[in-house]
Backbone as a chain_set.jsonl record, in Angstrom:
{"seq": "XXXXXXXXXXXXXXXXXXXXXXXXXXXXXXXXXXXXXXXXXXXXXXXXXXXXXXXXXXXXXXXXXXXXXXXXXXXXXXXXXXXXXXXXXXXXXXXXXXXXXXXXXXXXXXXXXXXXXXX", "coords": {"N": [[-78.737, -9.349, -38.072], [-76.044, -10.156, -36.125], [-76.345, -10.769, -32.356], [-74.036, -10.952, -31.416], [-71.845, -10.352, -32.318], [-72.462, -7.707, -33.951], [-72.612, -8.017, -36.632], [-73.889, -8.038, -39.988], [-75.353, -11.289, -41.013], [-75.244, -14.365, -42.494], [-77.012, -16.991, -43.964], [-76.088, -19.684, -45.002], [-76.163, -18.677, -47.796], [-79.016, -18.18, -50.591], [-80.545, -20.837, -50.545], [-81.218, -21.654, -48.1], [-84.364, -22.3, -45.93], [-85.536, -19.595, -44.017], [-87.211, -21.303, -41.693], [-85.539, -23.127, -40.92], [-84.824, -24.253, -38.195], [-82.751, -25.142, -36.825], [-80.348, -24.132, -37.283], [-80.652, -21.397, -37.209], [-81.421, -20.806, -34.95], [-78.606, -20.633, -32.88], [-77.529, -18.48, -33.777], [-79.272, -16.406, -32.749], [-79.396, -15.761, -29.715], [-80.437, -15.655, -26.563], [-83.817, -15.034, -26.328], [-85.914, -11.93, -26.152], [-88.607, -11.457, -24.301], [-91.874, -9.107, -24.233], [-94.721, -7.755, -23.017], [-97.036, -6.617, -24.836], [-99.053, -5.116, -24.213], [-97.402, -2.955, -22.887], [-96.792, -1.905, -25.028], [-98.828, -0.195, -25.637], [-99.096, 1.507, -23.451], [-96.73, 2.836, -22.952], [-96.408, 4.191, -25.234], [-94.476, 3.189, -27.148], [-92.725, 0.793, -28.888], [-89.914, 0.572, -28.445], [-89.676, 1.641, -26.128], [-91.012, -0.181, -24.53], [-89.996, -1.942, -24.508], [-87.692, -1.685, -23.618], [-88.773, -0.847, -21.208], [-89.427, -3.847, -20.446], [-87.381, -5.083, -20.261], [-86.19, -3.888, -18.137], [-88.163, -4.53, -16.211], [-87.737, -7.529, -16.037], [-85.415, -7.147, -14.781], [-85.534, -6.453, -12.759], [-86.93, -8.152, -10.883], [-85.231, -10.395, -10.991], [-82.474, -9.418, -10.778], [-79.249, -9.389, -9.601], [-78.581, -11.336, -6.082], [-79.481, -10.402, -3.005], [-79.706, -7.694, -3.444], [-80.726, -4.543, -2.359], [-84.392, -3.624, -2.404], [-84.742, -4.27, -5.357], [-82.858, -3.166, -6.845], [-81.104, -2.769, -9.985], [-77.983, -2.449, -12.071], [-76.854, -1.122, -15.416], [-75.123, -0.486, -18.017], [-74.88, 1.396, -20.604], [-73.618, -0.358, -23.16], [-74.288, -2.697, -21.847], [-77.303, -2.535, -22.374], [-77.493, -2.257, -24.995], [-76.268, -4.524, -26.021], [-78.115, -6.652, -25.128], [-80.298, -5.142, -25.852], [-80.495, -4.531, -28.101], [-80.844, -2.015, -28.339], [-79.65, 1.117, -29.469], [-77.197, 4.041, -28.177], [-78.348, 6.239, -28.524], [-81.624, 5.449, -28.939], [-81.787, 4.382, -26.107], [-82.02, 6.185, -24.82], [-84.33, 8.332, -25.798], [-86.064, 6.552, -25.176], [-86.247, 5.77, -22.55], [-86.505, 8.502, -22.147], [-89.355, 8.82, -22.906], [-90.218, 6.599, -20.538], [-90.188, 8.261, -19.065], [-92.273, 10.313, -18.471], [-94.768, 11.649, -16.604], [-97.002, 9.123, -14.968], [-95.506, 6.651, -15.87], [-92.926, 4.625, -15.797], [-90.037, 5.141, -13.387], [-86.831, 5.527, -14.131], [-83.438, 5.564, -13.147], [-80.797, 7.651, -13.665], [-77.413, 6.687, -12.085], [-75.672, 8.727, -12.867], [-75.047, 11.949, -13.961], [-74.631, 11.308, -16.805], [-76.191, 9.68, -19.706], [-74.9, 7.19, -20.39], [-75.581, 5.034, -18.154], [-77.581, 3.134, -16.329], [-79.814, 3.131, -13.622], [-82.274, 1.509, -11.719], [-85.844, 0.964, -9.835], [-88.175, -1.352, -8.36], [-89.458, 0.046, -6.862], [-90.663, 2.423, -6.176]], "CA": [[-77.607, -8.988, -37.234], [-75.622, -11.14, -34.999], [-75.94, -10.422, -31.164], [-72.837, -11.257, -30.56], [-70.814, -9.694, -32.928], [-73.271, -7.065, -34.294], [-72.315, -7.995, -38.072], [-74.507, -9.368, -40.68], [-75.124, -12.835, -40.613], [-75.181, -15.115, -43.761], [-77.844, -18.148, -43.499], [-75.946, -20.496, -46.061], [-76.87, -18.262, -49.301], [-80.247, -18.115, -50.555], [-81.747, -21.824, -50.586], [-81.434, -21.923, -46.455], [-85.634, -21.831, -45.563], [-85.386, -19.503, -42.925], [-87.593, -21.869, -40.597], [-84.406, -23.78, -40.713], [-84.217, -23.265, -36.939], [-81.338, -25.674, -35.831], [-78.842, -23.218, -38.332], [-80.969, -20.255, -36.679], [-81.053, -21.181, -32.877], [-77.154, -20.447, -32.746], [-77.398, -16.968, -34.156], [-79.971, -15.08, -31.992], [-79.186, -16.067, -28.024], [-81.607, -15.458, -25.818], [-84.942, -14.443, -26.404], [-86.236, -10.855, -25.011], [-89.739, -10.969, -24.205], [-92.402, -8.301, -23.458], [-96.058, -7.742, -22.972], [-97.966, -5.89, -25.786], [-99.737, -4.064, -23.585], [-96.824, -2.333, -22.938], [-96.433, -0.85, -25.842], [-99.759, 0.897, -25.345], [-99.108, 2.337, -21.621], [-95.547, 3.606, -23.342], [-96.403, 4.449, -26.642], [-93.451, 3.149, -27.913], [-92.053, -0.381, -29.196], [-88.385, 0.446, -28.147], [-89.447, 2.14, -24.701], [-91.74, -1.248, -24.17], [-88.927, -2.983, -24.837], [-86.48, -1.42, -22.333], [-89.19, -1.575, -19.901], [-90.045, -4.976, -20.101], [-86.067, -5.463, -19.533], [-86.326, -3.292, -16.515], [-89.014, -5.45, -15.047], [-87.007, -8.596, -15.633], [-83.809, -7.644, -14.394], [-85.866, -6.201, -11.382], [-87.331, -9.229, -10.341], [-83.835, -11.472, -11.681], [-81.196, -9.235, -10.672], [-78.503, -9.557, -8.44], [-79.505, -11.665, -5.121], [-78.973, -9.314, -2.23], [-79.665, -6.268, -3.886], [-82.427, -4.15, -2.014], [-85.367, -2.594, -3.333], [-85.271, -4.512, -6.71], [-81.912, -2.329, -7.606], [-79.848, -3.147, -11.028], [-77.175, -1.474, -12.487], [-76.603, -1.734, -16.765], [-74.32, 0.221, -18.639], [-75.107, 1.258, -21.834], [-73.348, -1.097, -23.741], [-74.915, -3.772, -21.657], [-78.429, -2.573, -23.01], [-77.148, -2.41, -26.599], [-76.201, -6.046, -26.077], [-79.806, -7.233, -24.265], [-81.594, -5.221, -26.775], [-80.187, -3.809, -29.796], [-81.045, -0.095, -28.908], [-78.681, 2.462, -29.518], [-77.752, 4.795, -27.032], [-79.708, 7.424, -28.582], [-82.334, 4.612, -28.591], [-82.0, 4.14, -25.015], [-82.001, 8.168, -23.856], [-85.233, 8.669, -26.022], [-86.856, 5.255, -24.468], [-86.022, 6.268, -20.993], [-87.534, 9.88, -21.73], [-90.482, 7.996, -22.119], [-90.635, 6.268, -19.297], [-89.99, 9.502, -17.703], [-93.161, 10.938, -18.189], [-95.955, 11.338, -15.6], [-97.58, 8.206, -14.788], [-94.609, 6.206, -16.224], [-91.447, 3.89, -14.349], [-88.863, 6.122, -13.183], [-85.735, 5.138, -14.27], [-82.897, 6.884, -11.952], [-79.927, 7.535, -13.957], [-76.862, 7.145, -11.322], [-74.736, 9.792, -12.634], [-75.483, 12.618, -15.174], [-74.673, 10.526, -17.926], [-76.846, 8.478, -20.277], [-74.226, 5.653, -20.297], [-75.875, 3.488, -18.228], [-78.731, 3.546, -15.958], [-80.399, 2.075, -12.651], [-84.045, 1.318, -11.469], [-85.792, 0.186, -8.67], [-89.529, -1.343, -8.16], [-90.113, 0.717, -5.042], [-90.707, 4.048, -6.656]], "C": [[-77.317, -10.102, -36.235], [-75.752, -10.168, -33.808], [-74.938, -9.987, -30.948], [-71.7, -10.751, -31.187], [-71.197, -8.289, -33.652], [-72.546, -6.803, -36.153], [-73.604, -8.569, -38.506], [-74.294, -10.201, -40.48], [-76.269, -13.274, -42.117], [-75.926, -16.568, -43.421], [-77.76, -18.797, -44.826], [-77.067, -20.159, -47.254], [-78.121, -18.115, -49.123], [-81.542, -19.253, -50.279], [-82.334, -22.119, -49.117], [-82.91, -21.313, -46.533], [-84.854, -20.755, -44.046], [-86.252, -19.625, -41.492], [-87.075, -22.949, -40.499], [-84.383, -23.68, -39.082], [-83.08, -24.216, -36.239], [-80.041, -24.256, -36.827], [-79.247, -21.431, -37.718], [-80.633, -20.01, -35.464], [-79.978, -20.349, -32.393], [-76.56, -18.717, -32.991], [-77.881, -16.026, -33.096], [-80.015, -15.094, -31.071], [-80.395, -15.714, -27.766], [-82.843, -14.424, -25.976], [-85.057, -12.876, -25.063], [-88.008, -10.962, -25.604], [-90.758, -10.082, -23.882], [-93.898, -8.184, -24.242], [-96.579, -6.744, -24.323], [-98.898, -4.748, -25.424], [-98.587, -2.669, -23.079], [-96.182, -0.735, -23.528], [-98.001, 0.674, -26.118], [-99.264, 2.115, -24.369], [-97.944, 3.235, -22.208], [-95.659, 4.477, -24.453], [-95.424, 4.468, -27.703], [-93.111, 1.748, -27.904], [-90.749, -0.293, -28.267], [-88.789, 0.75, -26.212], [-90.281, 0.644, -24.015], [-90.883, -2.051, -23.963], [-87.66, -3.136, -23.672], [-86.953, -1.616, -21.115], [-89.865, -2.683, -19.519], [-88.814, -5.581, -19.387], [-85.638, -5.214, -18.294], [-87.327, -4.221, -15.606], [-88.61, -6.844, -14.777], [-86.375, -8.569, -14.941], [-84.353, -6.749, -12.333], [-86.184, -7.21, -10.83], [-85.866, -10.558, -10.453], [-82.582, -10.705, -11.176], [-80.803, -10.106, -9.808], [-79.08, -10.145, -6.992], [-78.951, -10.707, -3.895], [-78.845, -7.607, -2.165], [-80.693, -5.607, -3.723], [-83.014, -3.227, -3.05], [-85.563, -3.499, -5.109], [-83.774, -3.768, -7.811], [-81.546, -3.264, -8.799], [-78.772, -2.277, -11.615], [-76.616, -1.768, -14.084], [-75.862, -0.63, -17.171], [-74.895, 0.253, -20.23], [-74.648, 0.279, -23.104], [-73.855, -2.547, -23.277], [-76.347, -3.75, -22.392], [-78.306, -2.587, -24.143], [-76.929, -4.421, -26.646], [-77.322, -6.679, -25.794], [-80.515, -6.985, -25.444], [-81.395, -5.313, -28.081], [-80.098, -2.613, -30.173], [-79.361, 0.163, -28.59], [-78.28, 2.959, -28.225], [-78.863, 6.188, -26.941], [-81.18, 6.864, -28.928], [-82.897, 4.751, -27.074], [-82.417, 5.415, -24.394], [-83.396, 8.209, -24.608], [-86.042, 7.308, -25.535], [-87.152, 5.957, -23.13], [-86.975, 7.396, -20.809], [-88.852, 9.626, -21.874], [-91.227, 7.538, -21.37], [-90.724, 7.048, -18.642], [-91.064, 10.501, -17.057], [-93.812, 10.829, -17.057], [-96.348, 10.32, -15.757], [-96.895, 6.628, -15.61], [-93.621, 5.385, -15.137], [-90.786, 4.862, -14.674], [-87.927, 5.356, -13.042], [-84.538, 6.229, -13.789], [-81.457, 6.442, -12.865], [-78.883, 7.705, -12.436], [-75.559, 8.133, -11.356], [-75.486, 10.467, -13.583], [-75.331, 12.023, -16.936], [-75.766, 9.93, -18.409], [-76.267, 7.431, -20.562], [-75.194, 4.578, -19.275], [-77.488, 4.107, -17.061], [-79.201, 2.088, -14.679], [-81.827, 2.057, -12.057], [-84.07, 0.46, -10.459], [-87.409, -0.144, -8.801], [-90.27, -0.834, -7.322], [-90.284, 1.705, -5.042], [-92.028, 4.358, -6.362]], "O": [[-78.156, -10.797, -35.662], [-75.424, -8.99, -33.943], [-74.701, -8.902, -30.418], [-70.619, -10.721, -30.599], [-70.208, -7.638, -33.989], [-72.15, -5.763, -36.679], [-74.313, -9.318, -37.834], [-73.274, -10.48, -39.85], [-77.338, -12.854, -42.559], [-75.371, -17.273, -42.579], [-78.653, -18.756, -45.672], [-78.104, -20.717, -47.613], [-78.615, -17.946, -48.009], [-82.726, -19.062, -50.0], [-83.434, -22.61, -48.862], [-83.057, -20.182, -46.998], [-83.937, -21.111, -43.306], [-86.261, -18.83, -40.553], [-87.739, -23.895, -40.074], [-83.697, -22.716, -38.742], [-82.617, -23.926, -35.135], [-78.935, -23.845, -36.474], [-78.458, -20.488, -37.75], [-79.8, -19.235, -34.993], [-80.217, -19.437, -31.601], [-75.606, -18.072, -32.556], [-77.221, -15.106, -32.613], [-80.894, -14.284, -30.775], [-81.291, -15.491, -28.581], [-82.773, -13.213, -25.765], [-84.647, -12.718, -23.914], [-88.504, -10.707, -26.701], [-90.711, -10.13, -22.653], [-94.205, -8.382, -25.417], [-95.717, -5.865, -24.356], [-99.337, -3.806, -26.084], [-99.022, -1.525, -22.95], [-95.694, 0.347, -23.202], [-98.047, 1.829, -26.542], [-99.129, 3.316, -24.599], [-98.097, 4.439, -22.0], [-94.96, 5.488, -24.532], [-95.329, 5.197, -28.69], [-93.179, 1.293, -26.762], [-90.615, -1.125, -27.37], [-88.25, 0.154, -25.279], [-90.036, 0.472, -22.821], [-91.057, -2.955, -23.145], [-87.034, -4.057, -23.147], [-86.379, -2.151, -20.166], [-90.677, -2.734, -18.596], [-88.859, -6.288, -18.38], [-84.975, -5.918, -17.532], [-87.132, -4.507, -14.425], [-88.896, -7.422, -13.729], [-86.254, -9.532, -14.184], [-83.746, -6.619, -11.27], [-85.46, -7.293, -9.838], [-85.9, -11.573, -9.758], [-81.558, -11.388, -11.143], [-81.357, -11.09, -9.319], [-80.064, -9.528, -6.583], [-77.795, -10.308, -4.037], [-78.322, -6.754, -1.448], [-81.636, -5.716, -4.507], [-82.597, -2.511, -3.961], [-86.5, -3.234, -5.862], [-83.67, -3.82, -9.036], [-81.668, -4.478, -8.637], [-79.015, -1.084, -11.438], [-75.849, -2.73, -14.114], [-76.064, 0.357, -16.464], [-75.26, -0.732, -20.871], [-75.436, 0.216, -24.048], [-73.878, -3.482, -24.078], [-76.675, -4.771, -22.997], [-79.314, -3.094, -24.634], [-77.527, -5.251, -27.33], [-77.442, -7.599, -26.603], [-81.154, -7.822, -26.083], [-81.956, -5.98, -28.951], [-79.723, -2.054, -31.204], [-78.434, -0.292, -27.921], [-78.807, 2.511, -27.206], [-79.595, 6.772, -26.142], [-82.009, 7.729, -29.21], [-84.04, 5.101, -26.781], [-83.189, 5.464, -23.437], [-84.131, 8.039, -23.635], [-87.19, 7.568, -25.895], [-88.169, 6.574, -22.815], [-87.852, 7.518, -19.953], [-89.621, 10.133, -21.057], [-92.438, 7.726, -21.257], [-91.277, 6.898, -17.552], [-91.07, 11.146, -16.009], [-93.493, 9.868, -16.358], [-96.221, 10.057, -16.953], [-97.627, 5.676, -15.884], [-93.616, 5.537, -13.915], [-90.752, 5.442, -15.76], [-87.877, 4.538, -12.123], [-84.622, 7.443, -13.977], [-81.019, 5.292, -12.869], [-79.225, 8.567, -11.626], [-74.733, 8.352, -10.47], [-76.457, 9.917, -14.103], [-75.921, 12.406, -17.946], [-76.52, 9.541, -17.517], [-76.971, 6.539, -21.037], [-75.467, 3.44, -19.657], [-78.139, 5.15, -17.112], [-79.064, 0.865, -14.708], [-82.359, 3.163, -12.151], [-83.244, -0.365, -10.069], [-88.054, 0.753, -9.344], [-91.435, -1.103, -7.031], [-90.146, 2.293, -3.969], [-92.459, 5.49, -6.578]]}, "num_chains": 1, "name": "protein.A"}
């Protein structure tokens, strides 16, 4: 899948190696990284995934923004990660458990979602 357009993506037929990586590079933007241990404490790949993004964009957001706040919209996390939104709502409930990050939706919606490190 392309990022950026969320189509297939065609790597010149079949002979392209795909550790071609100048013809790759261009396709997959920016790396998302996250700890492994993560996926223990969560018990989930996808919810590891959202909250490794949550701990970036806490420490990276916005400058001026207390507490660690961010604010993403669901279609921003579909773009970052790849989840769904019914991805993202069963991630989140995840995190939601006891002894978990609390992620503070700011309206009743699951469209988008905000967090803080000061919980």
């Amino acid at each position: 899948m392309n990022g950026q357009t969320n189509q297939p993506v065609e790597l010149a037929g079949d002979s392209a190696p795909l550790g071609d990586w100048a013809r790759l590079a261009p396709l997959v933007g920016r790396p998302i990284a996250f700890h492994r241990r993560l996926v223990d404490v969560t018990t989930s790949v996808k919810a590891a995934l959202l909250l490794a993004q949550m701990l970036y964009w806490v420490r990276h957001g916005r400058e001026g923004a207390p507490g660690g706040w961010f604010y993403k919209t669901a279609a921003q996390w579909r773009a970052e990660t790849g989840l769904s939104v019914h991805e993202q709502t069963s991630a989140r409930r995840r995190l939601r458990r006891p002894g978990r990050g609390t992620p503070r939706p700011s309206s009743p919606s699951s469209e988008s979602s905000t967090c803080s490190d000061s919980s």
